[in-house]
C-alpha positions in Angstrom: -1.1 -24.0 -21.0 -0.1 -23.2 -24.7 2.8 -25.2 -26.6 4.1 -21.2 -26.4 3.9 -21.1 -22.3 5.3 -24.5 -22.3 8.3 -23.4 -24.2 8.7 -20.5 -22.2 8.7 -21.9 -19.2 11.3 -24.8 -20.2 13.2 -21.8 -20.8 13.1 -20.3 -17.3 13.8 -23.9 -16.2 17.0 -23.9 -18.1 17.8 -20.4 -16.6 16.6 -20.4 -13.1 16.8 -24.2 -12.4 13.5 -26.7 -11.7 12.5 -25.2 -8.2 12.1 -21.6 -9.4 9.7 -22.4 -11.5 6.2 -23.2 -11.3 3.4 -24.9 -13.5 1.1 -26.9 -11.7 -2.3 -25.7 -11.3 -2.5 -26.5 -7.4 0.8 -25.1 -6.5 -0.4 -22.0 -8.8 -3.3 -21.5 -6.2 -1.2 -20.0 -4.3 -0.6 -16.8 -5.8 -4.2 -16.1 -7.6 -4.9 -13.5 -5.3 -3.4 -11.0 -3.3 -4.6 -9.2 0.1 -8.1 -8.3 -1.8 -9.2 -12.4 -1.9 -12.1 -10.7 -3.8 -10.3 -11.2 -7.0 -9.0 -14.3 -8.2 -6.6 -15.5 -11.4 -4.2 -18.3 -11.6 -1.3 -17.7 -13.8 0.3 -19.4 -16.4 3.3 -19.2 -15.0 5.3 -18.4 -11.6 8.9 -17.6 -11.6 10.7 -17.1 -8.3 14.3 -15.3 -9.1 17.4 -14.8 -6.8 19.1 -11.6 -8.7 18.1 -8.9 -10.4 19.9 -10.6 -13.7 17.5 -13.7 -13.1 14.6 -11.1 -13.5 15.9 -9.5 -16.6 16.0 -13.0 -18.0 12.8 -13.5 -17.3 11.7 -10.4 -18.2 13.4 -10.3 -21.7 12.1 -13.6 -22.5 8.4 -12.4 -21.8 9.0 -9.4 -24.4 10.2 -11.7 -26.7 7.5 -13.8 -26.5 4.9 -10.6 -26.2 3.7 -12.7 -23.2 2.3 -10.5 -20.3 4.2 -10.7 -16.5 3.3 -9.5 -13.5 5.5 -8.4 -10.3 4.3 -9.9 -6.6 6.4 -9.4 -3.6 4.4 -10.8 -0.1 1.4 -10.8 -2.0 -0.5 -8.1 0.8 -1.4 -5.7 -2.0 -5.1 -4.6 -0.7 -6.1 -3.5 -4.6 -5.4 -6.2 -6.4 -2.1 -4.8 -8.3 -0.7 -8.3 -7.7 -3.4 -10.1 -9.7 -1.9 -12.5 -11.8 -2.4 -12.6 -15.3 -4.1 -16.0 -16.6 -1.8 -16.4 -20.0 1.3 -14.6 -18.2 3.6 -15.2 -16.0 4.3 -14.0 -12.4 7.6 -12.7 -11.2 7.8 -13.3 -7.6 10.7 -11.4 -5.6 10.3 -12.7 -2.3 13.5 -14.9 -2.3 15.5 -11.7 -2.9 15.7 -10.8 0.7 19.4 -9.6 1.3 19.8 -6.2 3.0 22.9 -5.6 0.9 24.2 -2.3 3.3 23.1 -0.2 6.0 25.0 3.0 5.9 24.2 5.1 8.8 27.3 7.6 8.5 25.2 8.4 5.3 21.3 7.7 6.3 20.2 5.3 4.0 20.2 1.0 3.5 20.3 -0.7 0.2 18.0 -3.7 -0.1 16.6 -6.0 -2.3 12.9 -5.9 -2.7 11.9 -8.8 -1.0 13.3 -7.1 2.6 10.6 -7.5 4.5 9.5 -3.9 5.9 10.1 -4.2 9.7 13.5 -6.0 9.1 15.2 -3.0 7.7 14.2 -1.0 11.1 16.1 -4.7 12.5 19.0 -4.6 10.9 19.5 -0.4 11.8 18.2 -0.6 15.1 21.0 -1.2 16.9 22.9 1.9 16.3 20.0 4.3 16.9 18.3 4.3 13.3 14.8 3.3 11.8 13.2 3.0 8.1 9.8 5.5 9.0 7.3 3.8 6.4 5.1 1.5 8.6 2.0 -0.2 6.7 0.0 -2.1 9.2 1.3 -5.6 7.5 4.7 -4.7 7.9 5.9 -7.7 9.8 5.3 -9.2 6.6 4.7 -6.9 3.6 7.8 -6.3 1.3 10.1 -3.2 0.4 9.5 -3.8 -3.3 5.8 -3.8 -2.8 5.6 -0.5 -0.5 7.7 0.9 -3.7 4.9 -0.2 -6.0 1.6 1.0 -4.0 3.7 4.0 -2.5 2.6 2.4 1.0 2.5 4.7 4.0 1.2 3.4 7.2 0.0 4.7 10.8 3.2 7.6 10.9 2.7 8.9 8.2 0.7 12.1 9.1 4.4 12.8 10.1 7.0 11.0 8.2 5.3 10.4 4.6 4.9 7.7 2.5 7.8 5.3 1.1 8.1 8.2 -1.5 9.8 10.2 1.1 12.0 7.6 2.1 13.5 6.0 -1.4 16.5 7.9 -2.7 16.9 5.0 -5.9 16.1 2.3 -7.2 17.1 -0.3 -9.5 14.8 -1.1 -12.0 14.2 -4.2 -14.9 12.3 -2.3 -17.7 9.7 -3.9 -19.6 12.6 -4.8 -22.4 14.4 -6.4 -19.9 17.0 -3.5 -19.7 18.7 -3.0 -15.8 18.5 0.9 -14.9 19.2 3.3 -12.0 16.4 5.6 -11.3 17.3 8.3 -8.7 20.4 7.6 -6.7 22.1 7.7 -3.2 21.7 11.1 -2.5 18.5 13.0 -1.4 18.4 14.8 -5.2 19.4 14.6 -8.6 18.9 16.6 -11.8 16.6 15.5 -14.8 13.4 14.6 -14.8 12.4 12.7 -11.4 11.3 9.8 -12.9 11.9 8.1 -9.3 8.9 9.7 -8.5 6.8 8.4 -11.4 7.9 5.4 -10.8 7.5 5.1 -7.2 3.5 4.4 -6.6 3.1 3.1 -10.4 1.9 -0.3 -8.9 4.1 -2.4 -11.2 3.1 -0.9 -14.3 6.4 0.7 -15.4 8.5 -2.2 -14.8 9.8 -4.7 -11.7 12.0 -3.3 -8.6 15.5 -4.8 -7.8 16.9 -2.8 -5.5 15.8 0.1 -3.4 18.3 2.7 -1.6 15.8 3.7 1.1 16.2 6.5 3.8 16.7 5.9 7.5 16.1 8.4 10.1 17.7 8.7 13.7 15.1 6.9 16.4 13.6 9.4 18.4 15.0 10.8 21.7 11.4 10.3 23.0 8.0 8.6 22.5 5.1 9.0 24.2 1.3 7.2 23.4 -1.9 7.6 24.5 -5.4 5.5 24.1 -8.5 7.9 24.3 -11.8 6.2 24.5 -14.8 8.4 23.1 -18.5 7.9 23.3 -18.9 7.9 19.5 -16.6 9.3 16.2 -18.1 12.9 15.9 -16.5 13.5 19.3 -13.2 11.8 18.5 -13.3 13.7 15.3 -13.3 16.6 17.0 -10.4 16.2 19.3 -8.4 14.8 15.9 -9.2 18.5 14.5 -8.2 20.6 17.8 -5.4 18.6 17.9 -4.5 19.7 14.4 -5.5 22.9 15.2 -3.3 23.7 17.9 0.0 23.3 15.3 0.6 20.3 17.2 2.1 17.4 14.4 1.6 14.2 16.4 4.0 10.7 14.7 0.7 9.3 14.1 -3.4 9.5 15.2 -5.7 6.5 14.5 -9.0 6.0 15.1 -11.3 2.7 15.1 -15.2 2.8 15.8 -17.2 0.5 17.9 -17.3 -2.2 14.7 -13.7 -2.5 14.6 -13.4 -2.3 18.4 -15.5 -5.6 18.5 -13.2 -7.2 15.9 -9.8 -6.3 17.5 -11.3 -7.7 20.9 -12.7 -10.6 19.3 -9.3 -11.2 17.4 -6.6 -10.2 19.9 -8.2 -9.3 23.0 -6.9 -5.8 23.3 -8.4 -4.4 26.1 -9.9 -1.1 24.6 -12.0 1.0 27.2 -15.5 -0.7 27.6 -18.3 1.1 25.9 -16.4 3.2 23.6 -18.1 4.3 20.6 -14.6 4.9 19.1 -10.9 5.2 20.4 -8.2 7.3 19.4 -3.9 6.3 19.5 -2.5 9.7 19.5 1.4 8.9 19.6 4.1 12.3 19.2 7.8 11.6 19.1 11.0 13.9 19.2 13.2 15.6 21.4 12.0 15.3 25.0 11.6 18.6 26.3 8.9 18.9 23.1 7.0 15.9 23.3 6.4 16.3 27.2 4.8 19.9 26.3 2.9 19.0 23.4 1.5 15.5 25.1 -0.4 17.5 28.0 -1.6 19.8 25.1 -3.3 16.8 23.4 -4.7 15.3 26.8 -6.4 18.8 27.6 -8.0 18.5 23.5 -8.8 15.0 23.9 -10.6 15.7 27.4 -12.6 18.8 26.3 -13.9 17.1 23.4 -15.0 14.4 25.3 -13.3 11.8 26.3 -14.4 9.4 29.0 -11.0 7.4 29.5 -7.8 8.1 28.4 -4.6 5.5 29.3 -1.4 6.7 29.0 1.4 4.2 27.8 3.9 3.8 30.7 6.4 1.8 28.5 7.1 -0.1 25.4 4.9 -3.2 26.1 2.2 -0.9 26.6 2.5 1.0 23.8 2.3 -2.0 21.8 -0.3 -2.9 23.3 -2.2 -0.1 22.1 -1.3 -0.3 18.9 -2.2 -4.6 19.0 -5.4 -3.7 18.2 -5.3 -1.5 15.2 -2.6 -2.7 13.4 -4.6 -6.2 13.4 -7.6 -4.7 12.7 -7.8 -5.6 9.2 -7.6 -9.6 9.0 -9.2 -9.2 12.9 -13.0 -8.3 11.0 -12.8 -12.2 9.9 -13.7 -12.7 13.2 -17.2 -10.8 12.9 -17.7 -11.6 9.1 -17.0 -14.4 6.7 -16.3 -11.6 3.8 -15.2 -8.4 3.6 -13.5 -5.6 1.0 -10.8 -3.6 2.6 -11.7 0.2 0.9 -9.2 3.0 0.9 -10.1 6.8 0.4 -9.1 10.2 1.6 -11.0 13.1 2.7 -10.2 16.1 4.8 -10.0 15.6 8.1 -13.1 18.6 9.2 -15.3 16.1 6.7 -14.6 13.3 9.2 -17.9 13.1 11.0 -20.0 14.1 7.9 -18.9 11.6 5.9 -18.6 9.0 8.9 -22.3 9.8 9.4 -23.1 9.3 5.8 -21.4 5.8 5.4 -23.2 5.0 8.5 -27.1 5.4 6.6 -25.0 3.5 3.9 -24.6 0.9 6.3 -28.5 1.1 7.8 -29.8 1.4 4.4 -28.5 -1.5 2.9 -27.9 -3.9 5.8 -24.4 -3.9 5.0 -22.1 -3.4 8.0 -19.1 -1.2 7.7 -16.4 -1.2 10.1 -14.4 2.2 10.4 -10.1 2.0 11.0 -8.7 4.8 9.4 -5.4 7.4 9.6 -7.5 10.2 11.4 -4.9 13.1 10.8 -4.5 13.0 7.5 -8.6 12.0 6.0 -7.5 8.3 5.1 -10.3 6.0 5.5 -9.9 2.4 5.8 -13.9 1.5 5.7 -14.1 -2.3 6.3 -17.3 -3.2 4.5 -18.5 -6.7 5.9 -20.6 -9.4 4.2 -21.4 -12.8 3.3 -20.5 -14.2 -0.4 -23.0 -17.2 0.7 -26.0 -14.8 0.7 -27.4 -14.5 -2.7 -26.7 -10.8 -3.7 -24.5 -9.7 -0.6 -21.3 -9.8 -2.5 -22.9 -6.8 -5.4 -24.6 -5.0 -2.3 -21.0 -4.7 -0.5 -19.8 -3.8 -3.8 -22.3 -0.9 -4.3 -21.6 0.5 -0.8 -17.9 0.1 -1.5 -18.2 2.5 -4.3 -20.6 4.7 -3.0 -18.2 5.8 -0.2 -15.6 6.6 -2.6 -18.0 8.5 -4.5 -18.8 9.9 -0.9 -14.8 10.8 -0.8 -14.3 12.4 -4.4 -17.8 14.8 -3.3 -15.9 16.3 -0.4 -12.8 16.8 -2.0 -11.1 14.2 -1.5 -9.2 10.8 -3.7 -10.1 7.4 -4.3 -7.3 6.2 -2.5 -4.7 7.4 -0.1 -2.0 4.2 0.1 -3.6 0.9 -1.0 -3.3 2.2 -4.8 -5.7 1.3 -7.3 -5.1 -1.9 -8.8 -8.2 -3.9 -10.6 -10.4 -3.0 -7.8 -10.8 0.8 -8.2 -9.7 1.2 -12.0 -13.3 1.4 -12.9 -14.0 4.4 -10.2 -10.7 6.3 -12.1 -13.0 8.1 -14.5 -14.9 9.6 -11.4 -12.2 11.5 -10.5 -9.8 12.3 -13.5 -11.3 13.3 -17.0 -10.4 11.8 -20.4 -7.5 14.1 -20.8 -5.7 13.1 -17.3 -6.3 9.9 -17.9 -4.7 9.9 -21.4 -2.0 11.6 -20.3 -1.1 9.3 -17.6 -1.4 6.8 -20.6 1.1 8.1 -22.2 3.8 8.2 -19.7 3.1 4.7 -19.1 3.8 3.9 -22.7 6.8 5.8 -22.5 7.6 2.8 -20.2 5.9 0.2 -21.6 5.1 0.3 -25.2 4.1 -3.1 -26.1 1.4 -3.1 -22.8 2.8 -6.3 -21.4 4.0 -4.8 -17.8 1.0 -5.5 -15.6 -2.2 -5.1 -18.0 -5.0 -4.2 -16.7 -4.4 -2.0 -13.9 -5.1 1.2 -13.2 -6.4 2.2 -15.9 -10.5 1.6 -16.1 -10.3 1.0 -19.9 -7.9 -0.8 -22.3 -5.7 1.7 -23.2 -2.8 1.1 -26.1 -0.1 3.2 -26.9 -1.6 3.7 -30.6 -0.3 0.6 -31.8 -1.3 -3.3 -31.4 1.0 -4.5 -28.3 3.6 -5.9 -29.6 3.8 -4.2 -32.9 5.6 -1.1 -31.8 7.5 0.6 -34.7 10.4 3.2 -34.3 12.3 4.6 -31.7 11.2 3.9 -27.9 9.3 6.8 -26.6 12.0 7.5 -24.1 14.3 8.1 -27.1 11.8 10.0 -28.9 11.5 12.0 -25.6 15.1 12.6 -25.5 15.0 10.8 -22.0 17.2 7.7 -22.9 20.0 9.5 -21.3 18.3 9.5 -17.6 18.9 5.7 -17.4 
């Protein structure tokens, strides 16, 4: 570490005391990857603050010192927008944990961005309320992190992503400067830079607090398990579902592949011989859900379903959904490597495209493993290998970036709710021309002039904001914009 990092981090000592600060190399293993173990950095430094003033600190003593930070919450990013910076440091917020209110009369909690997603549905539970964005890691993935990747999760064909469900937040700019974006209400005039900055993947500065949205639990909730001989016919039912103007909470589907792994990994108890399974799940008032269930039983039946298991309570319900929302880490069980990918197409491509990645597979010998949001076209392809076999690791690659190629050509995104991180900045230009790209430069800059928030992601090229980092002259663009006001 440089006589400057050592200097810095003496000064976070001072600040933060001794504990919330870390230099060693092997307690710095720790945190040189997140979710996406494909990509590794140690950082310089790791800070671990209590307050939002303690990141401002922090923060302002990186500008100073034009040295780059990055923000990390649980650390189950699946892009690699947690990657640590190896001359930086890395704010970590996962000691501020405090769920600060819960104000039902008024729909909405304030909490600090290490809240752990399922513990805000805890802490509201008990008088009839719920927070609605559910990533499949939410017994352990972080408020602050869903801010930053825009998470969504199996609900939300229904519900939305955590953009639907944040009405402010508090944020530390890349100066160091504490601001209020957005609010406590559901609007507010200006520009909604709330929505630029929710989804930005810690590239326009850190999250301190987040006034999130609750909803009233639902009078009723009903679940069924379809089992299908293979995807084209479980695609089909997901699209006569659709069809019928039926909007169920959530339907998920998982071919044979990830059937295997969610056996092998927590013994499920999927239908035998299913080529894939759907969890159809609808919620609402009573009268509606009992209609609308038997509509989806009949569409699930004509297109071919051999088994369908209705959930006669809670436990069983869960037990459906055991086996998808493991179904990530569960492929260790099947292969020593794999790269989580994330894409979106629309839901009549399903069966093409599934068809396609499966001659991907064939072709190369690379096994892919299908778990993916089948109502709204998000793909979770789990593409397996072995980093032990000479040239596995740049085949799996290859296929990994063929199937997002395979999402842009039916009209679909790169990604749907992982984000893009360092592991799809290089597939950006695919989709978005010079000009976008530029332009979505420049509202970063706006943010982050001197280009020390989280370098390096997103963008598939260093991109400056006209001037050496670091060397800015003149007003702040936000000024310039006539947008210093909104904070």
């Amino acid at each position: 570490m440089s006589a400057d990092l050592d200097i810095l981090a003496a000064e976070f000592a001072a600040q933060l005391g001794e504990d919330s600060v870390i230099t060693d190399r092997q307690r710095l293993r720790t945190y040189e990857c997140d979710g996406l173990a494909h990509h590794r950095v140690v950082p310089a430094i790791v800070v671990l603050p209590q307050t939002a003033e303690q990141v401002a600190d922090v923060v302002r003593g990186c500008a100073a010192a034009q040295v780059p930070f990055v923000a990390r919450g649980s650390g189950t990013g699946l892009s690699g927008g947690a990657l640590p910076h190896a001359e930086g440091v890395l704010i970590v917020t996962s000691r501020m944990r405090r769920i600060l209110e819960v104000d039902t009369a008024n729909e909405r909690a304030v909490v600090e961005p290490g809240v752990i997603n399922l513990d805000v549905t805890k802490a509201a539970s008990p008088e009839g309320w719920y927070f609605a964005p559910d990533p499949s890691s939410q017994q352990v993935c972080s408020v602050g992190g869903n801010v930053a990747e825009n998470s969504g999760g199996a609900h939300c064909l229904k519900y939305g992503f955590t953009i639907n469900h944040v009405l402010g937040v508090e944020v530390v700019t890349p100066d160091g400067e504490l601001v209020w974006l957005g609010g406590t209400t559901r609007d507010t005039p200006g520009y909604d830079l709330l929505g630029a900055f929710i989804g930005s993947e810690g590239t326009l500065g850190i999250t301190t607090k987040i006034v999130v949205r609750l909803l009233r639990a639902p009078e009723s909730v009903r679940c069924l398990l379809a089992a299908f001989p293979g995807v084209d016919e479980a695609g089909a039912a997901v699209s006569s579902i659709i069809a019928d103007g039926v909007t169920p909470a959530a339907i998920e589907m998982m071919d044979a592949l990830a059937i295997e792994a969610a056996e092998a990994a927590v013994a499920c108890g999927y239908p035998e011989g299913a080529g894939a399974v759907l969890i159809v799940e609808l919620d609402g008032p009573a009268a509606e859900v009992e209609h609308t269930f038997a509509a989806v039983e009949q569409r699930c039946t004509e297109a071919g379903a051999f088994e369908i298991r209705i959930a006669r309570d809670d436990a069983e319900r869960a037990l459906f959904w055991k086996g998808r929302k493991s179904a990530f880490a569960a492929v260790g069980r099947i292969s020593p490597d794999y790269i989580v990918q994330d894409g979106v197409i629309p839901r009549t491509a399903l069966p093409e495209v599934l068809r396609q990645i499966a001659d991907l597979s064939g072709g190369t010998g690379i096994r892919v493993a299908n778990v993916f949001h089948a109502g709204d076209g998000n793909l979770h392809p789990l593409v397996l290998f072995d980093d032990a076999k000479p040239g596995e690791a740049e085949t799996a690659e290859e296929v990994s970036g063929a199937i997002l190629d395979l999402c842009i050509s039916h009209g679909g995104s790169i990604t749907g709710e992982h984000g893009v991180g360092v592991d799809k900045s290089k597939h950006m230009s695919r989709m978005f021309t010079d000009d976008d790209l530029d332009t979505m430069q420049r509202l970063r800059c706006a943010f982050d002039p001197a280009g020390i928030c989280n370098p390096g992601k997103v963008f598939p090229t260093p991109r400056l904001c006209g001037e050496v980092p670091g060397k800015h002259k003149g007003p702040h663009p936000l000024q310039a914009a006539g947008l210093a006001e909104q904070f």
